[in-house]
C-alpha angles and dihedrals in degrees: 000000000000116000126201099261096062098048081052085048093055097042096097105241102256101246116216119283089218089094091046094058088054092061090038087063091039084058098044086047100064092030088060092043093060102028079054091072110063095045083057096044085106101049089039087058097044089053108046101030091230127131123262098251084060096059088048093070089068081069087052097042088064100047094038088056083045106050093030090058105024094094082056108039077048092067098038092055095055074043110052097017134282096237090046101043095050094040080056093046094047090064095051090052087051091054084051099060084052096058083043086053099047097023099141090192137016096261086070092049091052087044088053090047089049095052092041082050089049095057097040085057090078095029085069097052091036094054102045079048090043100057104032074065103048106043139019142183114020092347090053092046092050088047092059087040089050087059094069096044088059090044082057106037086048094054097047091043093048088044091055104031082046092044093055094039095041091053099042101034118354157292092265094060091065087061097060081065085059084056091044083047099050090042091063092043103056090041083052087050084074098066096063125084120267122241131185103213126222114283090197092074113112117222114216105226099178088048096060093040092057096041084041094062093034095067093035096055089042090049093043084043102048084039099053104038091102090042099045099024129261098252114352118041126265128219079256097057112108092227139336134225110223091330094312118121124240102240103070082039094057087041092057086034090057090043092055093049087045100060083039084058090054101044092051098045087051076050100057102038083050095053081046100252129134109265129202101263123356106257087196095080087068087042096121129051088247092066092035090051084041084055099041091043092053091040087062106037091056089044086056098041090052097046081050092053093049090048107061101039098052085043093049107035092032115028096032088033087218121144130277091243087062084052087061102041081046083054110037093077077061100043091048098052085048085050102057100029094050089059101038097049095078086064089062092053092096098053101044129031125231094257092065098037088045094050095048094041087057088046092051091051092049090047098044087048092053100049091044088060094049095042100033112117140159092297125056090200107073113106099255089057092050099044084052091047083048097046098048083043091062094048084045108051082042103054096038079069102029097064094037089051091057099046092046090049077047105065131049114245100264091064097046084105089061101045090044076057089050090047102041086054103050098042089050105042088046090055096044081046095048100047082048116044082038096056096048092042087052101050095037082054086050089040087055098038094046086047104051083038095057087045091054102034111107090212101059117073120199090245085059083048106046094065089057114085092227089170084080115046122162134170121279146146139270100257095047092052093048085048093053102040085047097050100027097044149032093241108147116231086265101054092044088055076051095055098041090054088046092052087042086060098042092048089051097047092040088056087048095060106041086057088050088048082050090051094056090055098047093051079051080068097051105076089042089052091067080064091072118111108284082202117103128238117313148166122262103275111242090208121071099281098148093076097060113121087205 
């Protein structure tokens, strides 16, 4: 018979939330931080007199830093101390914000992203450790939970806090909030216990150079395909091997060290030595499915991001503060999805969650290329925005969720590494590969467009550098075709709808590209655990081939 006394023995005693406010704002921190960029793109561009694809690479600075270091910030952190080790992060972080706020070119601004990158590098892997040591059971479960709320809260209210600064007084502004930000949370860094890590423990070396250029060469790679051409070598490649350009070759050359990376580290566990990161925590298809599916969604997410803004603030040439007001339908479903989806998890298992959340993004992406029109604002934008918002904030938590219930305690750093890597690298991937896809589809509209058009003549033609079309407004492309060629006022109403078309049509089909990705996730979203919420295991559960 069971007394009192033992059911109140085996209710887990409830641990205090004040930790837990202190990785809530290290979430939010580096959330803010990237959700901050696109919303700047504009007055980036305006300051430094650079193109928008070259502001973008501030996005892929951070998560290259990020995804390139994470494996190793994951080990010195189990090495040095969690607690030490953030508290040391969280300063450098600070430092970044402060070359963001004074940056007199873009190169600073790259170089602040890069540093920021850097330390964030170590927060992902010390928050998923942090709290798989701290709380457990439901607690554990709302904790992890809380993480994407804070990824979501952070982008809709850097999106609107960016958007109004931006337009009133500036970008720089919204990155003395990072430093607000970054303050709190290194005097919040106090309140946890300290720890002193454990000294034995080997760092691979060999291990972090390989995965480390391999993410650096597949991010240079994916991020310079437009620039240096995606086969044979531009006039902008640094350099060509026998007329091919860079890019492809950096991208063959990462997945090489990648799966370099992978066979030494199976090496190593196997000769009983301590590897990088512990692959076993991806040992069965639910956590690779988890990784691929969140892989996917963020890439998606971050190609989205990217979109809008440099539609809104640079093809449309309306203020930062509309791209906000255009986001914030989006941020807000993220927001509360992506709180209210770890009540369901009792209900449904992440197989089923996982498969619909997928099906609503598809959806979402399809309806927005047919609907989509001059102006985001209209109702049917907005539902479409809604709609993928909803897939989106789900699944973010969804797949963390499953690789942190995967793996026992001892191996949360590993799986924060994993994490951190994939989210990252599929950001950096996403801006990227969203940004070239999109120009080389302008570059082949404007051009089909120009051929066919009655008004403009090839001798009008021929004194525009088609060969290097970006994306740009109305009234700069009235301003160059004015000043850089003898176009009469006719012929230049011609260009600017052409280039109105093209833009539109160019937007249309990169959803739709987005939309066949996404379908891609569906069938290895019915992979996912068909197993409901639970606790990290304290056994080994990561190796289970279920």
């Amino acid at each position: 018979m069971t007394t009192a006394d033992d059911h109140r023995a085996e209710v887990p005693e409830r641990a205090s939330w004040l930790p837990m406010v202190c990785f809530f704002f290290g979430q939010v921190l580096m959330s803010f931080n990237v959700a901050a960029l696109p919303v700047s793109i504009g007055g980036m561009v305006d300051d430094f007199g650079v193109a928008p694809t070259v502001v973008s690479t501030t996005i892929v600075a951070y998560g290259l830093a990020v995804a390139a270091l994470v494996m190793l910030g994951g080990k010195l952190g189990q090495r040095v101390g969690w607690v030490k080790i953030f508290r040391a992060v969280t300063f450098t972080f600070a430092a970044s914000s402060v070359l963001m706020i004074v940056s007199p070119s873009v190169a600073w601004v790259i170089a602040g992203q890069a540093l920021a990158g850097a330390s964030a590098a170590i927060i992902v892997p010390a928050l998923v450790a942090l709290i798989a040591e701290n709380y457990k059971g439901d607690q554990q479960a709302s904790a992890v939970g809380s993480l994407g709320s804070a990824r979501a809260i952070s982008g809709m209210s850097a999106f609107f806090l960016g958007g109004a600064l931006g337009s009133l007084v500036g970008w720089r502004p919204v990155f003395m909030i990072v430093l607000a930000l970054a303050v709190i949370v290194f005097a919040l860094s106090f309140t946890l216990r300290p720890d002193n890590g454990d000294r034995t423990i080997d760092i691979d070396v060999v291990a972090a150079v390989l995965i480390g250029a391999a993410i650096v060469l597949l991010t240079l790679g994916f991020n310079n395909l437009n620039a240096w051409g995606v086969f044979f070598a531009d006039d902008n490649a640094p350099f060509d091997l026998v007329g091919v350009s860079p890019a492809p070759v950096f991208i063959i050359v990462g997945l090489i060290l990648g799966q370099a990376f992978v066979t030494w580290t199976r090496r190593r566990r196997r000769s009983g030595r301590v590897p990088l990161v512990d692959l076993s925590v991806l040992g069965s298809s639910r956590e690779r499915a988890a990784v691929y599916a969140m892989f996917i969604i963020v890439a998606m997410e971050a190609a989205l991001n990217f979109t809008v803004p440099l539609y809104i603030q640079i093809v449309q040439g309306r203020s930062p503060f509309d791209t906000s007001l255009a986001m914030i339908p989006f941020n807000l479903t993220v927001f509360v999805t992506a709180m209210l989806v770890v009540r369901v998890y009792k209900r449904y298992s992440p197989r089923a969650i996982g498969t619909a959340s997928f099906i609503l993004t598809t959806v979402a992406l399809v309806w927005l290329a047919f609907v989509v029109t001059n102006d985001w604002q209209t109702f049917s934008t907005i539902l479409g925005l809604v709609v993928f918002g909803i897939g989106q904030g789900a699944l973010v938590t969804l797949v963390f969720n499953v690789l942190v219930t995967s793996a026992p305690k001892e191996r949360a750093g590993d799986v924060g590494s994993i994490r951190g890597t994939a989210q990252n690298l599929a950001s950096a991937v996403g801006t990227a590969t969203i940004g070239a896809l999109l120009v080389s589809l302008l570059g082949f509209a404007v051009a089909t467009s120009v051929a066919e058009h009655p008004e403009l003549p090839d001798e009008l033609v021929s004194q525009v550098n088609l060969d290097n079309v970006n994306f740009v407004g109305n009234d700069s492309l009235r301003e160059l075709l004015a000043t850089e060629t003898d176009a009469t006022d006719r012929q230049i109403d011609a260009a600017v709808e052409v280039n109105e078309d093209a833009r539109l049509k160019t937007l249309k089909y990169g959803l739709l590209i987005l939309a066949g990705i996404s379908a891609t996730a569906i069938i290895p979203a019915s992979r996912l655990p068909g197993y409901q919420r639970r606790e990290i295991p304290e056994g080994a559960g990561a190796t289970s081939t279920e």
